[in-house]
Each structure stands twice: as structure tokens, then as C-alpha cells.
C-alpha positions as CSV (number, residue, x, y, z in Angstrom):
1,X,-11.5,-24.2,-3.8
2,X,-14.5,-23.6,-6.4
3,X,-14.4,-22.1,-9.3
4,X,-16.6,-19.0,-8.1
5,X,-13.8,-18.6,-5.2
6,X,-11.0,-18.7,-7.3
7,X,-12.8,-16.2,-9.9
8,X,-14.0,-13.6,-6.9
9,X,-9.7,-14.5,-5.8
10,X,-8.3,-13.5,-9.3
11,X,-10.7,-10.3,-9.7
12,X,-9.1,-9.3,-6.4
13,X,-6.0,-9.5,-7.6
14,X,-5.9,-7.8,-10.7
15,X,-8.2,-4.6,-9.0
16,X,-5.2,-4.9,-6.1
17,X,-3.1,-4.6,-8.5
18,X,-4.5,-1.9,-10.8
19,X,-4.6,0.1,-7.5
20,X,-1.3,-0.6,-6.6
21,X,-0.1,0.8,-10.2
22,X,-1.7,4.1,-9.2
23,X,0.3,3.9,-5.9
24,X,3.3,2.8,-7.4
25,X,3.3,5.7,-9.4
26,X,2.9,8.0,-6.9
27,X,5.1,6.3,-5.1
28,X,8.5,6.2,-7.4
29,X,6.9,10.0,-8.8
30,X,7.4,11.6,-5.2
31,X,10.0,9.6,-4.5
32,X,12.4,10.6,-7.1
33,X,11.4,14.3,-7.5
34,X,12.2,14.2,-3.2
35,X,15.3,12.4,-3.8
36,X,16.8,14.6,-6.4
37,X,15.6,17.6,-4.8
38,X,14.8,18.7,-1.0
39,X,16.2,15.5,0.3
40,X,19.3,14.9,-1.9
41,X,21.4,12.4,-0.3
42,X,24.2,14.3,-1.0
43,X,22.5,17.6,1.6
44,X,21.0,15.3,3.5
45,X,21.3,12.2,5.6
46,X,18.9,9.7,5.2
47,X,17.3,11.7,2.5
48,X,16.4,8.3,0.4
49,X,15.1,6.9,3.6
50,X,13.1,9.9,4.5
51,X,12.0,10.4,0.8
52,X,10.8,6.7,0.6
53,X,8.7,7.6,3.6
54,X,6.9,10.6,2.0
55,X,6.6,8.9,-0.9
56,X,5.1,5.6,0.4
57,X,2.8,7.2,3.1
58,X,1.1,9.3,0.1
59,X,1.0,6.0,-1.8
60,X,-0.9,4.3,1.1
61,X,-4.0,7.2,1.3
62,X,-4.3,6.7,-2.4
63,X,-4.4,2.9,-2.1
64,X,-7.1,3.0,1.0
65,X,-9.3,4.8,-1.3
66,X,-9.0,2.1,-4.1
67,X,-8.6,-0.8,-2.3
68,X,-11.8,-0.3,0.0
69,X,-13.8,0.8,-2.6
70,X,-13.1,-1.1,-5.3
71,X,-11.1,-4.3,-4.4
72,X,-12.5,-5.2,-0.9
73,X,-15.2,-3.3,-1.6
74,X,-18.0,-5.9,-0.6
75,X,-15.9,-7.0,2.3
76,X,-15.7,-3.1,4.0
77,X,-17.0,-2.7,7.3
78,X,-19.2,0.0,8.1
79,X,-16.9,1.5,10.7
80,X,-14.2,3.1,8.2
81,X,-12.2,4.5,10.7
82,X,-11.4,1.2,12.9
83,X,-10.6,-0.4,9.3
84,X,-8.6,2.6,8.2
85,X,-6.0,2.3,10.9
86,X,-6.1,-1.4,10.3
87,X,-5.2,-0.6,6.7
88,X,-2.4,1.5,7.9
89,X,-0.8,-0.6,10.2
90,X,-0.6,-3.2,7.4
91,X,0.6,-0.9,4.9
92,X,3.1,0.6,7.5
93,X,4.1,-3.0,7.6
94,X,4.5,-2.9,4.4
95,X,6.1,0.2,3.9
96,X,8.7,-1.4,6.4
97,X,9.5,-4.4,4.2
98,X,11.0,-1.5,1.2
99,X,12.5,0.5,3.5
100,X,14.2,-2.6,4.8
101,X,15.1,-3.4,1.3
102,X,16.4,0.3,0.5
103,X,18.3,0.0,3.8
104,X,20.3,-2.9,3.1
105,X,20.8,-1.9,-0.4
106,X,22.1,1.6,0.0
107,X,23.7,1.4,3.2
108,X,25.2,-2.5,3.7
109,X,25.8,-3.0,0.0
110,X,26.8,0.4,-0.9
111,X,24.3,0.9,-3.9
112,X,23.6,4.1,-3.4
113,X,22.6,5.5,-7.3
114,X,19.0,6.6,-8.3
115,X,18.6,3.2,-10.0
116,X,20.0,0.9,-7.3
117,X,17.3,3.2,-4.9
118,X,14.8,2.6,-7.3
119,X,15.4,-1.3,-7.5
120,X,15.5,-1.6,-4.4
121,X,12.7,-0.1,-3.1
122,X,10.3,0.0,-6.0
123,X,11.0,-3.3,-7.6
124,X,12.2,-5.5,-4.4
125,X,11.1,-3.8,-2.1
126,X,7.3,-3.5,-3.5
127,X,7.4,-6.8,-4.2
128,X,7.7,-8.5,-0.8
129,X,5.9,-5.7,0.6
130,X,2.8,-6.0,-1.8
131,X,2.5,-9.6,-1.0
132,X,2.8,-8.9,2.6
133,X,0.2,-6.2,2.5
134,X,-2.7,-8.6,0.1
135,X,-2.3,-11.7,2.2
136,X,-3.1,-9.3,5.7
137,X,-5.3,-7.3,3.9
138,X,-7.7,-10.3,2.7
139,X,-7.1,-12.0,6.1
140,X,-7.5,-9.5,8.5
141,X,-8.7,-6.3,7.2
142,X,-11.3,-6.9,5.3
143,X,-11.7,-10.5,5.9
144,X,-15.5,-12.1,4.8
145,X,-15.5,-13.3,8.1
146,X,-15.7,-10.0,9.8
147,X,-18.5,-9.3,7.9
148,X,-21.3,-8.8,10.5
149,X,-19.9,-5.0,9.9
150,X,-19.6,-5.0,6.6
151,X,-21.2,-2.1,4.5
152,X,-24.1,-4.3,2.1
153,X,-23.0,-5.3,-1.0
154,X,-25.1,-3.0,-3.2
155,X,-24.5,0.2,-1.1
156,X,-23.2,2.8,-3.7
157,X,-19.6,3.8,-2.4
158,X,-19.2,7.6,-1.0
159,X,-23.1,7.9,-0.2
160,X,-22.8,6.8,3.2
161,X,-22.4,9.1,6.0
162,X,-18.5,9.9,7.2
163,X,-18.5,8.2,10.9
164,X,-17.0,10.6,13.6
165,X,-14.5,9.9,16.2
């Protein structure tokens, strides 16, 4: 791998990342106010499970914004909504792998605190998940070699006309 491939690599990963900060804020934000609130465990069943969902799905809209403009930026496609529901399936993936991790957590293992939700979801959980999601989204999504659509490198992002379905 060259140098220049490595370098375009690590800026990918730190603006993924920067986004997913944003998200993960949101994420554990809604999360824990949905949790400790309308969908208390305690009032409601599968209230962490249902809260994580909320939480994560907001999480995603915000990351679509970042990640296409910012971290795949020059890899976008021109045809935003085929790659939008590209992006969500991955991030629905995603989403699965925490809720898979709250899952086993609160209900096999019995941890069922705010904290043990928290760790579970937002610290294992986004983990696997966020490795999961960059390796599909680079690969598929907005893979260089589906390019022929891409949106030109220079194109200033929100100036090009909203497609309709």
C-alpha cells in the first residue's frame, strides 16, 4: 500500500470517527434520557431495547450527513437516495451488532443497570458495530470503484440539486 493510500486511509478514519463522536453523543444522549424516562424498564418491557433503537436510528441520519459529506465525500455517488438506503442497511447492520450486545448483556447475563446498558451498548456494542459499519461502508457504499456515479471531487457539498424518487 503507498504512502498516499495509507494517508487518504488514516484521514478517513479520524473524519469517521469525528462523525461518529457526534453520533455517539446523540446516541448515549437520547438513549439515556428514553431510558430513564418514557421507556423505563421498570414501565416498560423492552424499554432499553426500544430506547437503543430511537436512539441509534437518530444517530444514523446524523452520521449520513457527515459521513457522505465529509468522510467519503469524494467517493459519493450522484444518486443520493440509492446510496442512502445503502447507508442504512449497513448502519441497521450495525445498529444490530449493539443491540445484540445489549441483548445478551441485559437479558442472558442479567446486567440490567444504566451502566451495564451503557457498556454494553455504547462501549461494546459501538465498537464491533463501528468496525462493521467502516469496513462495508468503504467497501460497498461508497467504494472508489463505484465511482462512474460519483459526484466530482470539487463539487461544493449541498449545491447540487435533491434527486426525486
Amino acid at each position: 500500500m503507498s504512502r498516499e493510500r495509507i494517508m487518504r486511509l488514516l484521514k478517513q478514519l479520524l473524519a469517521f470517527g469525528a462523525v461518529g463522536g457526534v453520533g455517539f453523543v446523540l446516541d448515549v444522549t437520547v438513549f439515556t434520557v428514553l431510558r430513564e424516562t418514557l421507556l423505563s424498564p421498570a414501565h416498560v418491557h423492552g424499554g432499553a431495547i426500544i430506547a437503543k433503537t430511537i436512539s441509534t436510528t437518530v444517530a444514523i441520519a446524523a452520521n449520513w450527513v457527515g459521513n457522505r459529506y465529509w468522510t467519503f465525500g469524494g467517493d459519493r455517488r450522484s444518486n443520493s437516495a440509492v446510496e442512502a438506503l445503502e447507508f442504512a442497511a449497513v448502519s441497521v447492520l450495525g445498529m444490530l451488532v449493539g443491540l445484540a450486545c445489549l441483548g445478551f448483556s441485559h437479558y442472558v447475563l442479567g446486567l440490567r443497570s444504566v451502566l451495564d446498558d451503557n457498556i454494553s451498548s455504547n462501549v461494546v456494542g459501538l465498537i464491533l458495530g463501528s468496525a462493521v459499519r467502516f469496513v462495508l461502508y468503504k467497501s460497498w457504499v461508497y467504494s472508489p470503484r463505484r465511482r462512474r456515479n460519483a459526484v466530482p471531487h470539487d463539487a461544493a457539498p449541498f449545491t447540487r440539486p435533491v434527486p426525486t424518487l
